[in-house]
N, C-alpha and C positions, 0 to 999 in steps of 0.2 A: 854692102855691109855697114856701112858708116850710117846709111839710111838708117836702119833696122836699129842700130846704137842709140840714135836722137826719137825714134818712137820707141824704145823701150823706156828711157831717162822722161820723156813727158808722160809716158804711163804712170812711171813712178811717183810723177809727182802728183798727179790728181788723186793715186789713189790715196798720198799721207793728206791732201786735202782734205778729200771726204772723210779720211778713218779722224780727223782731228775735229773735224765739227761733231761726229755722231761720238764721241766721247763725253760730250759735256752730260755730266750727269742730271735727275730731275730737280729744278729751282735753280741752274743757271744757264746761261745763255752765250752764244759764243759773242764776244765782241776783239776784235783787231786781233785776231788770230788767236783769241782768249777764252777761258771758259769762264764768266764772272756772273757773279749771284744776282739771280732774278729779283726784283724788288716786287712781289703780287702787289703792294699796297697802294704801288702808284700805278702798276700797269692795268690792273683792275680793281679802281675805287670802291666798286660794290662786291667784290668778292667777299666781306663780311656786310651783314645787313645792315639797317640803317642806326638800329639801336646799338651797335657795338665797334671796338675800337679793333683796327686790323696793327700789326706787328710782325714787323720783318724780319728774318732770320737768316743765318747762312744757309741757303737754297731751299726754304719754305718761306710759311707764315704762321701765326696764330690769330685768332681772334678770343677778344675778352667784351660781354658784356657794359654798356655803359654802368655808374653807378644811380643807384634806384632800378636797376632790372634786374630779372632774375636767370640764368644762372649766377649768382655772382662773382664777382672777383675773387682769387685766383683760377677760376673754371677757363680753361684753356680750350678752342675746337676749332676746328676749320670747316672750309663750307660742305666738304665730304660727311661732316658730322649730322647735316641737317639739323642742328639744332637755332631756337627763333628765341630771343630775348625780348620775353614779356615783363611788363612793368609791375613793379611790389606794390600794392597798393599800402602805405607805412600806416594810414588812419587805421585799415583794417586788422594788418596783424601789430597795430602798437608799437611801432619804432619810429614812430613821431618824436618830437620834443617840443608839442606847444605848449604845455602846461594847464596849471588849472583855470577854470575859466573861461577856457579857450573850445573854439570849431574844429576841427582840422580840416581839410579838404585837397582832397589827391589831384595831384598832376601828374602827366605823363612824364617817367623818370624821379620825382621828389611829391612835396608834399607845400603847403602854403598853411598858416594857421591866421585864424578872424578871431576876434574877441567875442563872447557868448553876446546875447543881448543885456540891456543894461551894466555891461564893461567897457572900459578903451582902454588903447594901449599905451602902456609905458611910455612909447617913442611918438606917440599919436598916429602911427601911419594904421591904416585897414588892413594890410595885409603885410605878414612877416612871417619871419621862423624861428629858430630855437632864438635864447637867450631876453626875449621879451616878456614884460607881465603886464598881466590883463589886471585893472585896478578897479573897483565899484564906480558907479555913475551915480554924484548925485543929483539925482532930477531935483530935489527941493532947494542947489542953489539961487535956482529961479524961483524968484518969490511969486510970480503971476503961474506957475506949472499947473496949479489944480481950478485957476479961478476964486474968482467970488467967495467970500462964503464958505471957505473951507483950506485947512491944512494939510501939508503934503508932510511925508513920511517917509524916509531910508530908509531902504531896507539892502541885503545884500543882493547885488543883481536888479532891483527893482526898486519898488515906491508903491504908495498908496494913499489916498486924498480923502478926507474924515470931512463932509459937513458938518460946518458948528452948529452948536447944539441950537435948536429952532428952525434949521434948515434938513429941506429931505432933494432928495433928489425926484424924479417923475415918477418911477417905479417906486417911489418910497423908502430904498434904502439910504444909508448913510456913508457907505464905502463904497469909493470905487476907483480904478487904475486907467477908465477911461477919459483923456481929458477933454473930450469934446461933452459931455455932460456936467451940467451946470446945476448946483444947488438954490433948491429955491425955499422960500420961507413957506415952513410947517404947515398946511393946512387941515386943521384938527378936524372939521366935519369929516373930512374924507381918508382918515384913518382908516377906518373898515371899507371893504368893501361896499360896491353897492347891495349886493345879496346878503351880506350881513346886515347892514340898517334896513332891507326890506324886511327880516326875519326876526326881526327884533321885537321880544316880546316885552309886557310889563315883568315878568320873572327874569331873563337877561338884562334890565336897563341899569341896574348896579354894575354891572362886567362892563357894559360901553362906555357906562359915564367915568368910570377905573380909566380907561384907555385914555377917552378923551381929556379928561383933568389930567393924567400924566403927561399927553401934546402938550396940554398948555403950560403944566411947568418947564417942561423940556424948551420951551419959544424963549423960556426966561434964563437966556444963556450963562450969566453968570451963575443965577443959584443951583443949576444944574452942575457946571465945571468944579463949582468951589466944593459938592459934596454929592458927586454922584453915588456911591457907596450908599448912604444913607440914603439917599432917593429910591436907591433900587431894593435895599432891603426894607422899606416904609411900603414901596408898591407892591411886593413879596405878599407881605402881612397881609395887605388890605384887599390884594385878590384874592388868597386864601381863607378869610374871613367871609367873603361877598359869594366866592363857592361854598363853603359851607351853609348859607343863609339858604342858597337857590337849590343846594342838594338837600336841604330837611328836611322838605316835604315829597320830595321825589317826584316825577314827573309824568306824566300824565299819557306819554306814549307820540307825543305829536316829534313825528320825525325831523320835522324842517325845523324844530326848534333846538332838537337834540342837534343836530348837523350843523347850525348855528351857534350853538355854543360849544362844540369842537373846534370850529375856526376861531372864534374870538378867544379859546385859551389860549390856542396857540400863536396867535398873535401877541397877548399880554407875554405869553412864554418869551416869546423871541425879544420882546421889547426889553422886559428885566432882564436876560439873560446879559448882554453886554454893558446895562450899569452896575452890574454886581464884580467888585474888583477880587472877591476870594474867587482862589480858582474851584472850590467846591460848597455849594451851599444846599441845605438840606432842611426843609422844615415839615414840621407835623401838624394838623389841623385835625379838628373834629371829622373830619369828611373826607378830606385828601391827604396825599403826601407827594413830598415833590422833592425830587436832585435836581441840581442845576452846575455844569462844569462849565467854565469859564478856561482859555487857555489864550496868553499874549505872549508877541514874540517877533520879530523881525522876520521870522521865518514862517513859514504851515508846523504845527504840530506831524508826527508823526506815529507811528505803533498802533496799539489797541488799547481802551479803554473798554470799562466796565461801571455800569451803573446799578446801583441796588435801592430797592424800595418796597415796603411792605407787600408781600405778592408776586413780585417780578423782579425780575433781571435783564438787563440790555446788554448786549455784546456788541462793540462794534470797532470802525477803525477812525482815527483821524483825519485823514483824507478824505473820509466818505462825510464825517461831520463837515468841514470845512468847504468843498465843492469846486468847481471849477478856478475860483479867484478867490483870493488871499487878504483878506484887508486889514490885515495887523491881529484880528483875534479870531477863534471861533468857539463856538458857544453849544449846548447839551444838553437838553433838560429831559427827563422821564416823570410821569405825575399818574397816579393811581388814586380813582375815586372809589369811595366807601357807598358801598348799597346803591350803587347806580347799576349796575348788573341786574337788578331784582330791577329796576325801571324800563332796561334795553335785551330784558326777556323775551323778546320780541322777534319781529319783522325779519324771519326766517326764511321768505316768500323767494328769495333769489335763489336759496342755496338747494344743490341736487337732493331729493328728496324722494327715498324709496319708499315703497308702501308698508303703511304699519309704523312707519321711520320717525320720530320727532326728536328737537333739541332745545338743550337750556342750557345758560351758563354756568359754564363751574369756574370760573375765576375772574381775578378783579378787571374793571374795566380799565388799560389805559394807555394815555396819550403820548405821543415819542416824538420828539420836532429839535432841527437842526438850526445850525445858523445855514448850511444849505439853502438855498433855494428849487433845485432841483428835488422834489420829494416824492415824482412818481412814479421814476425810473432810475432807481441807486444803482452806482456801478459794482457796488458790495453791496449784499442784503446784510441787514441788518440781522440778529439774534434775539429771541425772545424768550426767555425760560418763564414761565407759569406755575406756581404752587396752585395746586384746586383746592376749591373751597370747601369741597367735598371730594374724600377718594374712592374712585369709580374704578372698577377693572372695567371699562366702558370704552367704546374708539371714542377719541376724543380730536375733534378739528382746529384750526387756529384759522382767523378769522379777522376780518377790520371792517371799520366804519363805513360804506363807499357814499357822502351823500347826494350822488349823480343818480343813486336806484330807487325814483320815489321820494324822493326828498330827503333820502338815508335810509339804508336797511344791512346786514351784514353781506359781506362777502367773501370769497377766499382769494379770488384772481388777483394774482401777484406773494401771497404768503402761502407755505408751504407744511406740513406736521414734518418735523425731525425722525422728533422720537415720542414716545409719551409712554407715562407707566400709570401706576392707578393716586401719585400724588403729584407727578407734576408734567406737562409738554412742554417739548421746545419746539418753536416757529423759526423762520425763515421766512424775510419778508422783506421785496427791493421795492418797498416806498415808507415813507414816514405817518400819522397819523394815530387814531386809535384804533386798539386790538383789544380781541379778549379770545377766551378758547371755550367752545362747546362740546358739552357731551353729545353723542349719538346714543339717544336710546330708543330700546325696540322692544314690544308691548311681544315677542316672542316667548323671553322666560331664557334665550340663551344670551349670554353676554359675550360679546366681540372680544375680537384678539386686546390683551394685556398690550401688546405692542403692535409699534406701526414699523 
C-alpha cells in the first residue's frame, strides 16, 4: 500500500511538470520553472531582413523598415507578413534636399548630392546633403584659363574665351569653351575657303575684297574694340552697296558662281552679325534687304523668334540659332534678293519631274544663316512663309540652293511644303542656306489642288 502511495505522489508530480512547461503561451519560454518572454531579436537576428529594424514585445516582435525604404515607418509586419524593404529612390520621386545647382545621386537607404558642373560647394567637400550650396565657378579667376590672345568670360555655371580681335582660332571662329585651343593671328588670305577663292569670279571680287579689308581692320585691334558698332554697321552698308552693284546686271546662269556667292554672303553675314551691338538691325538696298538679330547674355537665349523682310518670314527658335556651345551671343540674319529669281530660273534638272511638268519661281530668293554652325542637320526645322510673286492656284514646292548638284541647282531634300494657297507657302526646312518656292505648272489646262 505505502508502495502504490509514493508512485502515485511521483506521478503527480511529473504530470504538474509537464502541465507547467506546455502552458507557456506563444513568444515566451519556460525559464527556472518560468514562463518569460521570448526576445525573437536576439534569438533570431534575421528574423526581420537586412533592411529593417526587428523590435521586441511582450511574447512577439515587430519589424519596421530602415529609413530611406519603403514601407515606411510606422509600417509594423513580421516575417509571416512576407513583406521585403526596398529602397526610395529620393532623386527619383524628389525628397532629396540638395538644392539648386546641384546632382543628386541615390544610395542604398538615402541619397548623396555633387554640385552641377561649373559649381563647388559651400563647405568645399564633393560630396554632401541637405543644408549646403552649390556657388558659381569662376574659371576667369585664372588669368592664363583661356590662353594667349584671348579673354575669359563668367558666366553662371560656366565661361567662354573671345579671341582678341586679329586673332582666329583654326577653325576660324572666335569663341570657344575649349581650352586646349589656342588663338592664333587672323590670316586674311584664308578667310574663304579654298572653293570660294577658286570660284571667284571678276563679278564676286568686291564681296572678297569686303571680307578681306574687314580681316584686316579687324587685325587692327584697338580700332576694332574702341568702335565695333560702327565697324559693323559701315560693313552692313558696303556689302549691301557691292550686292546691289553684282545684282544689276543679273547673272548669267553660271552655277558655281551663284554657289559662290551664297557662301561668301553668308560668311560677310556671320561676320557683321556679332559686330553689330543693336540687338535688331534691318536695312533696305536697291537689290536686297536684310534683318540681322543679335542676342548677348551670360546665358543662351531662349523661346522663339521671328524675322520679317520684304517676301518672307523666318520662324524659328533660340537654341536652334545658337547650337551646341554658347559663347556669350548668338547672332540671326534673313536677306532677300530683288530680281535674282528671274537669274536662278533655272537648273531644275534635280528635281522629280512628271511628263508635260515644268517650273519657275514665284517668289523672292533668300538666304537664312545662323551663328550655328551646324547647318545641315537642325535639331528644329526652321520655318519659312513665302508671299508669291504671282498668285497661282498652282502646287507650289519649297525648295533650296544645294551647290554639291553641279555646281548648284535646286533641291527639295531636307525642306518640306506646309501649307501653300494661291498667295503665299510655308516651308519647313532642317538646314540653313538659301530658298525660294516654285510653282508646278502643267501645259494640261487643269490646275492642281489650291492646297497641299
Amino acid at each position: 500500500m505505502r508502495h502504490m502511495y509514493l508512485s502515485l505522489v511521483l506521478l503527480l508530480a511529473l504530470t504538474e511538470n509537464i502541465l507547467m512547461i506546455t502552458v507557456c503561451r506563444p513568444g515566451k519560454i519556460r525559464s527556472r520553472g518560468k514562463c518569460v518572454d521570448e526576445n525573437e531579436c536576439e534569438i533570431q537576428p534575421s528574423i526581420c531582413e537586412r533592411n529593417a529594424a526587428c523590435f521586441n514585445t511582450a511574447g512577439s516582435y515587430y519589424c519596421q523598415c530602415h529609413e530611406g525604404f519603403t514601407p515606411p515607418s510606422p509600417h509594423n509586419f513580421t516575417q509571416l507578413d512576407g513583406i521585403l524593404c526596398k529602397d526610395i529612390n529620393e532623386c527619383l520621386v524628389g525628397s532629396d534636399d540638395c538644392g539648386p545647382n546641384t546632382t543628386c545621386v541615390n544610395t542604398e537607404g538615402g541619397y548623396n548630392c555633387t554640385c552641377a558642373t561649373g559649381y563647388i560647394s559651400s563647405n568645399g567637400k564633393d560630396i554632401f546633403n541637405s543644408g549646403v550650396q552649390c556657388i558659381d565657378r569662376d574659371e576667369c579667376n585664372d588669368p592664363s584659363f583661356c590662353g594667349k590672345h584671348a579673354s575669359c568670360h563668367n558666366t553662371a555655371g560656366g565661361f567662354y574665351c573671345i579671341c582678341e580681335a586679329g586673332f582666329r582660332l583654326k577653325s576660324g571662329g572666335t569663341n570657344f569653351t575649349d581650352t586646349s585651343e589656342l588663338c592664333e593671328k587672323l590670316k586674311c588670305d584664308r578667310f574663304l575657303s579654298e572653293k570660294d577663292a577658286s570660284q571667284t569670279s571678276p563679278e564676286l571680287t568686291k564681296l572678297v575684297s569686303l571680307i578681306t579689308d574687314s580681316c584686316l581692320i579687324m587685325n587692327q585691334s584697338e580700332s576694332v574694340n574702341n568702335n565695333t558698332q560702327a565697324h559693323g554697321e559701315k560693313l552692313l552698308k558696303g556689302f549691301l552697296s557691292d550686292l546691289d552693284d553684282l545684282n544689276h546686271g543679273g547673272f548669267s546662269g553660271d552655277n558655281g558662281m551663284i554657289s559662290a556667292l551664297f557662301r561668301i554672303v553668308v560668311n560677310i553675314l556671320k561676320l557683321i552679325g556679332h559686330l553689330l551691338s543693336a540687338s535688331r538691325t534691318r536695312k533696305i538696298s536697291a537689290k536686297a534687304e536684310v534683318e540681322l538679330l543679335v542676342k548677348r547674355g551670360n546665358s543662351p537665349p531662349e523661346g522663339d523668334f521671328r524675322m520679317n523682310i520684304s517676301g518672307a518670314q523666318l520662324t524659328s527658335h533660340w537654341d536652334t540659332a545658337t547650337g551646341n556651345t554658347y559663347h556669350g551671343f548668338t547672332t540671326a540674319a534673313l536677306l532677300s534678293y530683288k530680281g535674282l529669281d528671274e537669274s536662278l530660273n533655272c537648273c531644275f534638272d534635280h528635281l522629280e519631274t512628271q511628263k508635260k511638268q515644268t517650273y519657275k519661281i514665284n517668289s523672292k530668293v533668300v538666304t537664312a544663316t545662323f551663328i550655328n554652325t551646324e547647318t545641315t542637320n537642325l535639331n528644329k526645322p526652321i520655318k519659312l512663309t513665302f508671299s508669291h510673286l504671282e498668285k497661282k492656284n498652282e502646287k507650289h514646292m519649297c525648295v533650296f540652293w544645294d551647290p554639291e548638284l553641279d555646281g548648284g541647282a535646286w533641291s527639295t531634300l531636307g525642306c518640306s511644303t506646309v501649307s501653300s494657297r494661291a498667295d503665299q507657302t510655308v516651308c519647313s526646312c532642317n538646314k540653313l542656306g538659301s530658298f525660294a518656292v516654285l510653282t508646278v505648272l502643267c501645259d494640261t489646262g487643269v490646275p492642281l489642288n489650291k492646297d497641299i
